[in-house]
Structures are given as C-alpha cells and as structure tokens.
ZATOR-804374 format. One record per residue (C-alpha): residue in one letter; x, y, z. Coordinates in steps of 0.02 Angstrom, whole numbers, plus 50000, padded with zeros to 5 digits. Layout:
REM ZATOR-804374
<site resn="a" east="X" north="Y" up="Z"/>
...
END
This chain:
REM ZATOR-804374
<site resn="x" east="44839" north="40644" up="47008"/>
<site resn="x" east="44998" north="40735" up="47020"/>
<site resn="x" east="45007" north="40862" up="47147"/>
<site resn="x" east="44982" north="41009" up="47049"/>
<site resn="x" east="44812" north="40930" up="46982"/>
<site resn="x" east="44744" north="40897" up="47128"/>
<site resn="x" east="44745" north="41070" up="47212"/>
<site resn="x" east="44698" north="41140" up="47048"/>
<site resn="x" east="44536" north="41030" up="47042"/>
<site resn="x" east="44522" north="41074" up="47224"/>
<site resn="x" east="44532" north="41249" up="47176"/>
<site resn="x" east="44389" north="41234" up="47026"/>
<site resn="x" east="44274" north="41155" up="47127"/>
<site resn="x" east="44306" north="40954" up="47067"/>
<site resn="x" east="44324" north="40814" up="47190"/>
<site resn="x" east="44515" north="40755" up="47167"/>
<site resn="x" east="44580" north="40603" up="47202"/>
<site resn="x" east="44590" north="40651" up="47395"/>
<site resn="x" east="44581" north="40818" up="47491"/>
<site resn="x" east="44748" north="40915" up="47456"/>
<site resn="x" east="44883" north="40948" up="47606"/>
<site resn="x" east="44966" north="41098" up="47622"/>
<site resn="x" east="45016" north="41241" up="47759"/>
<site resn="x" east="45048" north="41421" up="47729"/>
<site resn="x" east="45229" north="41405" up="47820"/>
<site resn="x" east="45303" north="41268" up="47944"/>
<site resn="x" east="45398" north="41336" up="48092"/>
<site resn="x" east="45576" north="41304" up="48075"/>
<site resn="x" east="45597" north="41199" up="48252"/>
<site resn="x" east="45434" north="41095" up="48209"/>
<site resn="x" east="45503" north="41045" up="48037"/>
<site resn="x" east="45677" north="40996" up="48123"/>
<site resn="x" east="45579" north="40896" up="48274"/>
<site resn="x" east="45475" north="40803" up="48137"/>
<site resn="x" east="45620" north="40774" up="48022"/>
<site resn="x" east="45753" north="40731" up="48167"/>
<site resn="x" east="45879" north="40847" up="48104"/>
<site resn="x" east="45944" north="41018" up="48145"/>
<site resn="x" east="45916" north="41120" up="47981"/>
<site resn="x" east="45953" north="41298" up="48005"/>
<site resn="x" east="45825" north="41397" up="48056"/>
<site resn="x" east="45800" north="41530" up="47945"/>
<site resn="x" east="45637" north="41594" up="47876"/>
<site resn="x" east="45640" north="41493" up="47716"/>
<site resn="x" east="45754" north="41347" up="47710"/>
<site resn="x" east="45744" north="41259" up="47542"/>
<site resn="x" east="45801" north="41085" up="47585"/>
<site resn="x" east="45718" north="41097" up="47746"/>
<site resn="x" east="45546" north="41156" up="47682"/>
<site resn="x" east="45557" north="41032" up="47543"/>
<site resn="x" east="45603" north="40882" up="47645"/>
<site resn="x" east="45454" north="40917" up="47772"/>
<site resn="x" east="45319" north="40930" up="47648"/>
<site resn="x" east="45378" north="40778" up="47558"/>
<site resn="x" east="45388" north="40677" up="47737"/>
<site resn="x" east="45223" north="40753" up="47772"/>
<site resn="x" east="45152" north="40718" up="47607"/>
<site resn="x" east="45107" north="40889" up="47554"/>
<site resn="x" east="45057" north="40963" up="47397"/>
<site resn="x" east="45063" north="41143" up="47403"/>
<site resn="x" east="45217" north="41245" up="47477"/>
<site resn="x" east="45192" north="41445" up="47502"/>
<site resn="x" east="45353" north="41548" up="47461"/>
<site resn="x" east="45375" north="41727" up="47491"/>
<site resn="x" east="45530" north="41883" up="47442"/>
<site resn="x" east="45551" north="41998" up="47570"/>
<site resn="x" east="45693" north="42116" up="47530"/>
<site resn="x" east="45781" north="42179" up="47698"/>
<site resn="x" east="45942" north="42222" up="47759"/>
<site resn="x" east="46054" north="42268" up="47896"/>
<site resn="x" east="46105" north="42456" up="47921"/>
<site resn="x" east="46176" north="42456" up="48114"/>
<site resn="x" east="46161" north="42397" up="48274"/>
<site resn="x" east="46082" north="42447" up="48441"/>
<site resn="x" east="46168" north="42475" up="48586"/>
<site resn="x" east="46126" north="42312" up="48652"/>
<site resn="x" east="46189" north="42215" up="48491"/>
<site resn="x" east="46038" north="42198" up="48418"/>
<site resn="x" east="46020" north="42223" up="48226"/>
<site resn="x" east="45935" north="42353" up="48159"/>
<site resn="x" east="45867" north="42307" up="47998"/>
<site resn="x" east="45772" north="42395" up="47842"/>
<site resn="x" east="45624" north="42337" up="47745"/>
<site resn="x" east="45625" north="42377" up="47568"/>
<site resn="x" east="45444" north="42482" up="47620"/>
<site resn="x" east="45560" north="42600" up="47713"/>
<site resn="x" east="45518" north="42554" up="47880"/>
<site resn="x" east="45690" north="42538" up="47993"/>
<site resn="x" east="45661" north="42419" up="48156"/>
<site resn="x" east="45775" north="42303" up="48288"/>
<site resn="x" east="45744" north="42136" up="48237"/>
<site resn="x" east="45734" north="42018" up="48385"/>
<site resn="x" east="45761" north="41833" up="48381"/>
<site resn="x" east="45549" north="41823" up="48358"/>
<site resn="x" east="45505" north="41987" up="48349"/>
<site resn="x" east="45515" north="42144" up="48262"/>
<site resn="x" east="45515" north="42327" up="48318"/>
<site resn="x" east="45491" north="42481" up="48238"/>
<site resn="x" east="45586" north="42628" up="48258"/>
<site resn="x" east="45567" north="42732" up="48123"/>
<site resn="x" east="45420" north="42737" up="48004"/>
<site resn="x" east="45463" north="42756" up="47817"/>
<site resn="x" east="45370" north="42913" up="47813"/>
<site resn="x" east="45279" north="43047" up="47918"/>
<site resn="x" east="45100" north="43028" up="47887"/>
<site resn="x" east="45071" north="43221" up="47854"/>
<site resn="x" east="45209" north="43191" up="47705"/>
<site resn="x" east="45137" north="43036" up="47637"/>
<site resn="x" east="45128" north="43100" up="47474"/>
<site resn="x" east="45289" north="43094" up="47476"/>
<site resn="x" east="45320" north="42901" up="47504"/>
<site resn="x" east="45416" north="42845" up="47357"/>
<site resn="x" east="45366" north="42670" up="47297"/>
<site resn="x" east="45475" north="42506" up="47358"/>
<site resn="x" east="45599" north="42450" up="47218"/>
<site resn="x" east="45545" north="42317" up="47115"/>
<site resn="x" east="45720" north="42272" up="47071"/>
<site resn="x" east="45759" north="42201" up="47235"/>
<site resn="x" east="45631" north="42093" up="47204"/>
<site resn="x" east="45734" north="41905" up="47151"/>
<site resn="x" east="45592" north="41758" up="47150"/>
<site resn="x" east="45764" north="41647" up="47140"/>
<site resn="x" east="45668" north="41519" up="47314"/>
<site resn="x" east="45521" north="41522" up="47191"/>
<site resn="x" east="45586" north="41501" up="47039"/>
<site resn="x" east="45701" north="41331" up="47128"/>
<site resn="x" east="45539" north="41270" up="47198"/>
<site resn="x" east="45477" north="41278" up="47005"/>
<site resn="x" east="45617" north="41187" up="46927"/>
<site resn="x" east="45674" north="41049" up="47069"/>
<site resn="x" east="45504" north="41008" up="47152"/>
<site resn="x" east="45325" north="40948" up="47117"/>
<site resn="x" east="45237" north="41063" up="47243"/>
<site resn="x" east="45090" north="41152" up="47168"/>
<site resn="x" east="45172" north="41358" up="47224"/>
<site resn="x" east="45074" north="41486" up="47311"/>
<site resn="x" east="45157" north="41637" up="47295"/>
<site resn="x" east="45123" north="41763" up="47442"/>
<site resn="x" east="45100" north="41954" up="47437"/>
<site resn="x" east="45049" north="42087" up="47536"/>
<site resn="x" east="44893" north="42202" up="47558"/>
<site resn="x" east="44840" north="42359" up="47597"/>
<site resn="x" east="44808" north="42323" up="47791"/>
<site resn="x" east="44955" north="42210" up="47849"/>
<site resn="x" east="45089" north="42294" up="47729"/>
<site resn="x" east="45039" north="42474" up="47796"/>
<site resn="x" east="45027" north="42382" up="47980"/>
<site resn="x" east="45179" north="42335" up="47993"/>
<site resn="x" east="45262" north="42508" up="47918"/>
<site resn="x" east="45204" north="42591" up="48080"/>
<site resn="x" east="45174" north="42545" up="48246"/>
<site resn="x" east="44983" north="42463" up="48277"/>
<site resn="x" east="44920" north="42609" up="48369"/>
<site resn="x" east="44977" north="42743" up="48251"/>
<site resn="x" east="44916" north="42611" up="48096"/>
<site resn="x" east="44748" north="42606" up="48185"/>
<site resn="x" east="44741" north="42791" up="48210"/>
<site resn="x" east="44804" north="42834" up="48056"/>
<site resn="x" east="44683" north="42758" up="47964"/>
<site resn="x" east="44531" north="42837" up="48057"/>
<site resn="x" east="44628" north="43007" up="48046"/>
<site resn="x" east="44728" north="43014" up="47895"/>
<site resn="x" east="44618" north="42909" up="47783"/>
<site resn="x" east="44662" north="42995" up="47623"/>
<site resn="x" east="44844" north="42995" up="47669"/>
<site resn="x" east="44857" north="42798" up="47703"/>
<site resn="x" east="44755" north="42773" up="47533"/>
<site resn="x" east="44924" north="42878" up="47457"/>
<site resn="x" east="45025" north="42762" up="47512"/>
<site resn="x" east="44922" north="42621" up="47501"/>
<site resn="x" east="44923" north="42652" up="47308"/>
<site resn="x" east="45102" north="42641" up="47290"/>
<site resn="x" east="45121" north="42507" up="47380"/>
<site resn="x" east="44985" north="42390" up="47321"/>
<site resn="x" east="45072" north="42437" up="47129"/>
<site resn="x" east="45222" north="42366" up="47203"/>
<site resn="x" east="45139" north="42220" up="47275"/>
<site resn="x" east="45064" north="42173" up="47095"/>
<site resn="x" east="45220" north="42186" up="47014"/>
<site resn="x" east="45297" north="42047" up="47133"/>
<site resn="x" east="45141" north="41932" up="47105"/>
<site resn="x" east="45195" north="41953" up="46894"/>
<site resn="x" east="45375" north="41920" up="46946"/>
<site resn="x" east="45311" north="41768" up="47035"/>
<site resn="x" east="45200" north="41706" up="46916"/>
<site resn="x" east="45362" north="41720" up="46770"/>
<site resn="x" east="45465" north="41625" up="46916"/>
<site resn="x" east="45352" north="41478" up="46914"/>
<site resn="x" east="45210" north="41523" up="47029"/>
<site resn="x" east="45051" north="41430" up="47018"/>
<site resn="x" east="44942" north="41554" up="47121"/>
<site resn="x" east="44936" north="41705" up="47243"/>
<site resn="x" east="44918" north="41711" up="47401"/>
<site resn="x" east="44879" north="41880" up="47478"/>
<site resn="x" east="44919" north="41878" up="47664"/>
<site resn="x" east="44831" north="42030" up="47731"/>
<site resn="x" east="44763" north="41995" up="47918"/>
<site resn="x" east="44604" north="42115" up="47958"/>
<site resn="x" east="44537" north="42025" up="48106"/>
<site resn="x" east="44528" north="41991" up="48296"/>
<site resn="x" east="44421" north="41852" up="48345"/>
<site resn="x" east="44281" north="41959" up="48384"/>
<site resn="x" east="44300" north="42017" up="48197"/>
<site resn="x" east="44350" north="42150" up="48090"/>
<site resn="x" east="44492" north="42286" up="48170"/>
<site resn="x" east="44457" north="42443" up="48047"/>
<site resn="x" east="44236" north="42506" up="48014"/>
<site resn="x" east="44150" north="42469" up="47867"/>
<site resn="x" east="44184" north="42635" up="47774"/>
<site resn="x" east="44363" north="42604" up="47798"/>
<site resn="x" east="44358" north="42449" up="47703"/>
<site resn="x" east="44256" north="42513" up="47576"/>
<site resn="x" east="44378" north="42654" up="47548"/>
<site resn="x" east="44563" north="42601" up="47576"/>
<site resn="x" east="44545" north="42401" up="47568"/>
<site resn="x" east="44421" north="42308" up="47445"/>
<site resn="x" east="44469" north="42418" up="47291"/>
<site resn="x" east="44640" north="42383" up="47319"/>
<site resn="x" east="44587" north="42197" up="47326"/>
<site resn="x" east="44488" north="42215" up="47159"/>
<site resn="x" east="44640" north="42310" up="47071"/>
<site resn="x" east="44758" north="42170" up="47125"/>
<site resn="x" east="44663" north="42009" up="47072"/>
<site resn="x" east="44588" north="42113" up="46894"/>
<site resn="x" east="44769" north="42164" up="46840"/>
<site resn="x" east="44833" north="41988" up="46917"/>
<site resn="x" east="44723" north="41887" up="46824"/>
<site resn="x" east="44750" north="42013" up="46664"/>
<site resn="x" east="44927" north="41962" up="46671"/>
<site resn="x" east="44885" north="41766" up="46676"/>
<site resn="x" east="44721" north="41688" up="46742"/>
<site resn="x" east="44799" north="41616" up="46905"/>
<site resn="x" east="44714" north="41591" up="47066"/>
<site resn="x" east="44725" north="41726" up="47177"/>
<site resn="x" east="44686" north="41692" up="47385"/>
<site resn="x" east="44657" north="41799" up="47540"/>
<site resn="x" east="44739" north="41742" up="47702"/>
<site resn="x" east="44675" north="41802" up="47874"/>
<site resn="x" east="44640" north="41756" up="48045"/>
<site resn="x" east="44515" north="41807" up="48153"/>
<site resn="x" east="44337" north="41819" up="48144"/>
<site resn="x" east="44278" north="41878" up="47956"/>
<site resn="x" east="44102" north="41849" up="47952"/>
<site resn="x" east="44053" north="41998" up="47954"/>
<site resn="x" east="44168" north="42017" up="47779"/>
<site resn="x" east="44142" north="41883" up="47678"/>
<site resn="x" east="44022" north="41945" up="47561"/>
<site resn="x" east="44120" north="42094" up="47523"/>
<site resn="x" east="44294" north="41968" up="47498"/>
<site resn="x" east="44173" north="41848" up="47397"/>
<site resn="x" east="44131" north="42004" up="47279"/>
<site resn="x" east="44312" north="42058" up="47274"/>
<site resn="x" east="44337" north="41917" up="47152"/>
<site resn="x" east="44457" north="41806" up="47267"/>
<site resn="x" east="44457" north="41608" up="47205"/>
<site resn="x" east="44505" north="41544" up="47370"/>
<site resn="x" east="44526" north="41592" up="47582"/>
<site resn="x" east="44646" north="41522" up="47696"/>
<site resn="x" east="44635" north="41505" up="47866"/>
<site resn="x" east="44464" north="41499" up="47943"/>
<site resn="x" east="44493" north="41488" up="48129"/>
<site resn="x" east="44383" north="41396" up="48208"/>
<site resn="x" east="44416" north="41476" up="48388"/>
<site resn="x" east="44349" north="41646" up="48323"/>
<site resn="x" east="44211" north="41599" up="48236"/>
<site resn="x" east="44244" north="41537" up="48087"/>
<site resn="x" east="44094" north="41374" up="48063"/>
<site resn="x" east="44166" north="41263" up="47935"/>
<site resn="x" east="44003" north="41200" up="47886"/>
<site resn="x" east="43919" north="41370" up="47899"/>
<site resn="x" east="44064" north="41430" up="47781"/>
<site resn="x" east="44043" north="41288" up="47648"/>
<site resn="x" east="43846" north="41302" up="47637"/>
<site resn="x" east="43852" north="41497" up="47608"/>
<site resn="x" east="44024" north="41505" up="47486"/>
<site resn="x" east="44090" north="41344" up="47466"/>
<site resn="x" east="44039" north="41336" up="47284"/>
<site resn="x" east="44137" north="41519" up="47229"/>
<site resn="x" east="44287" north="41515" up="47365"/>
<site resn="x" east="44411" north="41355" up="47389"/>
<site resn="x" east="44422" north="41346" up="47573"/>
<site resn="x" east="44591" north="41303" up="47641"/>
<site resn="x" east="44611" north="41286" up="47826"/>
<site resn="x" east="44518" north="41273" up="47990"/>
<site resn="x" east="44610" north="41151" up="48110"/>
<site resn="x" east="44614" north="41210" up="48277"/>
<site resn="x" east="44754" north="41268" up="48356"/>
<site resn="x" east="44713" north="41329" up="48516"/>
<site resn="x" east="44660" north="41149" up="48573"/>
<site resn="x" east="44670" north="41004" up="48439"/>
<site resn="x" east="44841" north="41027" up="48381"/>
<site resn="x" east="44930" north="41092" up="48525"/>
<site resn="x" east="44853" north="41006" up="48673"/>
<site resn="x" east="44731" north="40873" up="48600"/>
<site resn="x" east="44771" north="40695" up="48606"/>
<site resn="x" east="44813" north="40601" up="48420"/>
<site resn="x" east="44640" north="40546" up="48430"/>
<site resn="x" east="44550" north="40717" up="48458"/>
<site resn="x" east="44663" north="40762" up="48307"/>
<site resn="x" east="44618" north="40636" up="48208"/>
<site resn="x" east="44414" north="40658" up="48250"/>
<site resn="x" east="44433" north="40841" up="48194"/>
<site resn="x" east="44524" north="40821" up="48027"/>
<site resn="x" east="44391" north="40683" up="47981"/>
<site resn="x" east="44245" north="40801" up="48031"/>
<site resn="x" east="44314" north="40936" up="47951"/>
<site resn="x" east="44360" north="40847" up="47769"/>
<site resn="x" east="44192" north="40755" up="47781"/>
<site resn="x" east="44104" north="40955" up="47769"/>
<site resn="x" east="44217" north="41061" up="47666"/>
<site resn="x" east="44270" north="40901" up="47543"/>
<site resn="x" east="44141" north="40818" up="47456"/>
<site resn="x" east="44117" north="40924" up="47296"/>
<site resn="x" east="44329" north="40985" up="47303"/>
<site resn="x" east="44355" north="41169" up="47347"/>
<site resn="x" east="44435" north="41131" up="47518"/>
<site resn="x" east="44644" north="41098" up="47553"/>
<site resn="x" east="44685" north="41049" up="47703"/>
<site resn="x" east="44790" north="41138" up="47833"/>
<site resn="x" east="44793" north="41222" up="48023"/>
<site resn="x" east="44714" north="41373" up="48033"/>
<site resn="x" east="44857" north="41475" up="48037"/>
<site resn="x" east="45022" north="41390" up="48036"/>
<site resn="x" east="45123" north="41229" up="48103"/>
<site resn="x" east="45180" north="41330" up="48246"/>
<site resn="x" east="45343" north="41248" up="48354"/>
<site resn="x" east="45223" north="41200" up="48515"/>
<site resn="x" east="45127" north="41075" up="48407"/>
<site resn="x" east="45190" north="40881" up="48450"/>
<site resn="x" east="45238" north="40816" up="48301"/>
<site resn="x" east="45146" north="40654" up="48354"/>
<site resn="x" east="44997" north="40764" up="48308"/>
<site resn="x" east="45048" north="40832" up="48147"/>
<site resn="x" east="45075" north="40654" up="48096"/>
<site resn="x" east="44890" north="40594" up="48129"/>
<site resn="x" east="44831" north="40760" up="48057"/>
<site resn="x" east="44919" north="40670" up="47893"/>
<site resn="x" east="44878" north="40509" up="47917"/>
<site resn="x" east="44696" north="40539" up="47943"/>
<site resn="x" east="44707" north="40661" up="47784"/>
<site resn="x" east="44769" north="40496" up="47667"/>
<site resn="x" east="44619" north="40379" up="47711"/>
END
C-alpha cells in the first residue's frame, strides 16, 4: 500500500497492510539528533521534516500557515511580533507573550476578521507535489485560537463573563479558520486537523454550558461546510483528559482524534471499545515515562500493547501522545519504529 492508502484505510475503519506512523510535529533538535545533522531550527523545515519522516518511516506529515510578523523590539532585544488574529506579543526563543490583545472584550464586536490573503499553503502545497506523505492540514478552534489571543486568565474569565462577546469573535474567527482548511485542501491537503486543546488531565478547562454554547457548534459548522467543500477527513487534536467529552466530539461529526494521553486518563482500550468503530484513533504513547525515561524495551512493550488494542479492525495511526518532544532519546524513537514495522 502506498502511504496515502494506508492511513486512508486506517481512517475508514479497514485493516491496512500495517498500522500507519505519523506525529503531529517533530521538535526541531530531536529531528537533527536522529538525523545527525544540524538543520535549522525553525518551526517547519521542509528538508528537515521530510528527511525525518522518511528515516523514521512515516506516513503522514502535519503542516500548518501561521501568518506573523515583526513590528519592533523590546527594550531587551526581544522581538515583538504580530499574529495575523491581532494579538501583538514578545516572542521568546520557546515562548510567547502577550502584550496586547487584538481587541478589548467590551468592543468585541468590533474585531475585524484575520485576512485570508495572507494565507499562502506554498509548505503544503511542496509537501503535495515532491513527497508521498499522506497531509494533515492543521487549523484552529474556537478554544485554543481565542486562548492564545489573550492571556489564560482573562481567556478563562472571559468566557464565563463575556460569553456572548467571545462567541462574536469566535464567529469571525472560526469563518477564517474554514477558509484556510479550503485553501489547504486546493494546496494538496488530504485531511484536517483541528488543533484545539480543551483539557487538563483532570479534564475539561471551560463547564458544560460553555461548550454547548461557544465550542461544539463551531465544531459542527467547520466539519459540515469542510466536508461541503470536499468530503475530506476532518480530526480533533487535544491533550488532557476528555472523557468526560467524547460523546459530544463523537456527535460533532469528527472522523478521527489525536492524542489520547495516557497519563491523564485517556484508556486506549476503554477508548477503542466505546468509539473505535466511528473515530480513527491516532496517538497514545506515553510521554511522561515510556518515551522520555523508559528503557528501549519498555518502549517497545508499550507500542506492541498499544497496536495489539487500537489495530486490529484499522482506525488507529500510530504516534506519541502529543509530540516528539527534544528530551526523548532518539534510541527510543527508533524502537518505537521498529516495533511499529513487525
């Protein structure tokens, strides 16, 4: 099976020829360790990414547009940088900070939609044309785009105190957020991914009436006019605990969910029994233990566990729960793969 195939049969529930490989993003100093070679270390580095996966055997690569650019500099030579949502903030070597929300919340009606047009898809449409990788193609939603336009506390605040304003702006921005998927999907895109993180590991961050208000319609207008444009897949990404969700995300109409941490309660098997047979699962090796601090064995014992629940049947890719992050030994990420090809 080519690559493509085999995450699509994943994807509609058929058993492929074995379990597709494929992680969300691969930290820039773990990709160099494993490929002994100092690539840049940008966000997205085409022949970096590409070499990796291919070492690594991967099938699916996720590829992202996230129009910013610099307007100053702090005092202490920091850049300060603005997001094409509005939001102005210092950007640190790891880390950004906020200073300036793109609106006042009282004046929300007032937010004025991000442009489209600075929108390229160039990364996705090169991935399309010069590689066999089967391309998710990663938006926002309405919790982690509005998140990260204001600081957490006044995001968390807002949304208990301003409900009707955040919804305002939620609007616009999920209407920008669906125009990006159709740009992605004429670039070359195989499938969405929606990151949108709503969880600690204790679970769910914003009440039930929340959600029901200013998050799962947004999820149902996104994947309906998505999959009005073309019938693609269309995923949810979060960590954290979502059990107390899934039902509502099931209904949403989502074909697949990646991550499912294990370390906040996420039960693999638990997962696959209740919604393996309407959501692909893509995910659930540990990071917290296995593959930062486990041995190659421990690795290898949890990968085989794990493909020999979510795989029989399809509907399961394999990744981390989260990311290759740059603490994990590459010694690891190599029996992760190996054990993956048997």
């Amino acid at each position: 099976m080519t690559k493509k195939e085999r995450v699509m049969a994943a994807i509609r529930h058929q058993e492929p020829d074995r379990v597709p490989k494929g992680e969300v993003y691969i930290q820039p100093k773990v990709a160099n360790a494993l490929l002994g070679k100092e690539y840049p270390l940008d966000h997205q580095h085409f022949e970096r990414d590409v070499e990796v996966r291919r070492l690594l055997n991967m099938d699916v690569v996720n590829v992202g547009d996230w129009p910013e650019w610099e307007i100053g500099e702090s005092p202490d030579g920091k850049k300060i940088v603005q997001s094409v949502y509005g939001q102005t903030f210092l950007a640190g070597a790891e880390s950004k900070h906020i200073l300036e929300p793109p609106v006042d919340i009282e004046d929300a009606g007032a937010y004025v939609e991000p442009d489209i047009s600075r929108v390229k898809g160039t990364l996705i449409e090169r991935y399309a044309k010069e590689t066999d990788f089967f391309i998710f193609a990663q938006i926002g939603g309405p919790i982690s785009m509005l998140n990260e336009m204001f600081p957490m506390e006044d995001y968390m605040v807002y949304c208990l105190t301003n409900t009707e304003e955040m919804y305002q702006i939620s609007e616009k921005v999920i209407s920008y957020e669906i125009k990006k998927a159709k740009l992605f999907i004429n670039k070359g895109a195989d499938a969405i991914l929606i990151a949108d993180d709503m969880a600690f590991n204790t679970g769910v961050f914003l009440p039930p009436y929340i959600m029901e208000e200013n998050v799962y319609p947004f999820y149902k207008k996104m994947i309906q006019e998505i999959k009005a444009y073309k019938d693609v897949p269309v995923f949810l990404h979060s960590d954290g605990n979502l059990n107390s969700v899934m039902d509502e995300i099931v209904n949403c109409g989502f074909d697949g969910i990646q991550s499912l941490q294990p370390s906040a309660g996420m039960d693999i098997q638990e997962i696959k029994e209740k919604y393996g047979d309407r959501l692909c699962l893509w995910g659930n090796i540990d990071l917290d233990y296995i593959m930062c601090f486990g041995s190659r064995e421990e690795v290898k014992a949890d990968v085989r566990r794990t493909i020999d629940i979510a795989g029989p049947g399809g509907g399961f890719i394999l990744s981390t729960c989260n990311t290759m992050v740059d603490i994990i030994p590459p010694e690891n990420i190599f029996a992760m793969m190996e054990e993956a090809e048997k």
